[in-house]
N, C-alpha and C positions, 0 to 999 in steps of 0.2 A: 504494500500500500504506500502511496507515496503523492501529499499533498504536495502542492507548488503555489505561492504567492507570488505574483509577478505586478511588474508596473511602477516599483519605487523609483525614485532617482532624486535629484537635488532642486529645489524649488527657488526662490523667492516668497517671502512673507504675504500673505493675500492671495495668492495662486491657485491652482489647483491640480491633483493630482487623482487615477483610478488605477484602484488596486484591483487586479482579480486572482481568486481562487481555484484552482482544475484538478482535479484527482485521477490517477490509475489503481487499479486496483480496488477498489469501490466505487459506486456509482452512485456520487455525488445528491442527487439528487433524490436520494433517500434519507440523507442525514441532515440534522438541523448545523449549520456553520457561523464560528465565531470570527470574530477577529478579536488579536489581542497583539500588543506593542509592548518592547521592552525599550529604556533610555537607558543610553548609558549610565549603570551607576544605580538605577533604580530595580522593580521587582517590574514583574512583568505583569499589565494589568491589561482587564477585559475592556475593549473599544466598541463593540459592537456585535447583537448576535440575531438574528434571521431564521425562523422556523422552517417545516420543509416544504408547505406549502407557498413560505412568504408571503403569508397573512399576518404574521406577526414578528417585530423589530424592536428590536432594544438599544439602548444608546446611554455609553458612560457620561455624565454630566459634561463635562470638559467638552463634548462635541456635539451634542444637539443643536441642531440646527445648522451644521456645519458637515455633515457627513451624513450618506446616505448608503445602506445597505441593501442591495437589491440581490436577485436571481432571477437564471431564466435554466428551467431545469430540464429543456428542451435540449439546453444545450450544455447542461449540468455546469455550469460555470456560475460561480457569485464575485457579484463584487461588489466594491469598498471606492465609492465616489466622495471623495474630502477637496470639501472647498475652504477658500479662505485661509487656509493652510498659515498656524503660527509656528514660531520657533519650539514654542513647546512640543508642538506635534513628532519632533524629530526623533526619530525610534528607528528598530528595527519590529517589520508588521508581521507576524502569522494569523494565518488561519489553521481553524482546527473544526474538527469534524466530531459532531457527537451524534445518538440518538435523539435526543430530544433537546431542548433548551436547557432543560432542568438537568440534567446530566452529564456528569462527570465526560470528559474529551476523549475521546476513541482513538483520533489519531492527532500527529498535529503536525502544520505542514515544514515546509524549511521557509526560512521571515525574508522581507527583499525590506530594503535601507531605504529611509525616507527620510530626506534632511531639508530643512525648512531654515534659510538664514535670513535675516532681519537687512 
């Protein structure tokens, strides 16, 4: 099994940047998916998480209204639309794949670099 977040790179402050999520080995589209971000130096925290039908979305305080989680499970692909993008935002992003929302992380992907300079 082998998640991939793809789409980081180096921004400007107020920009914007989409992350997406792809899986082998599981089909995607069966499992509800997070995103989570680690900063240098910090603990790695939940940014966002998307049910499997993507009727339902969550969002860590720090980015509501600034970040939008979708999928299209057509094409088993999610992704992580962050606008406005501050310096804080700058992390390394995973996605990770669970059963449901409420449940512990099944897999979790490898993170892609997102740096956000003022």
């Amino acid at each position: 099994v082998q998640l991939q977040a793809s789409g980081g790179g180096s921004v400007q402050a107020g920009e914007s940047l989409r992350l997406s999520c792809a899986a082998s080995g599981i089909s995607l589209d069966t499992y509800a998916i997070g995103w989570f971000r680690q900063a240098p130096g910090k603990e790695r925290e939940g940014v966002s998480c998307i049910n499997i039908a993507g009727s339902k979305t969550l969002y860590e305080d720090s980015v509501k209204g600034r970040f939008t989680v979708s999928r299209d499970n057509a094409k088993k692909t999610v992704d992580l639309q962050m606008n406005t993008l501050k310096p804080e935002d700058t992390a390394v992003y995973y996605c990770a794949a669970r059963r449901s929302m409420s449940r512990n992380v099944n897999y979790w992907g490898q993170g892609t670099l997102v740096t956000v300079s003022s």
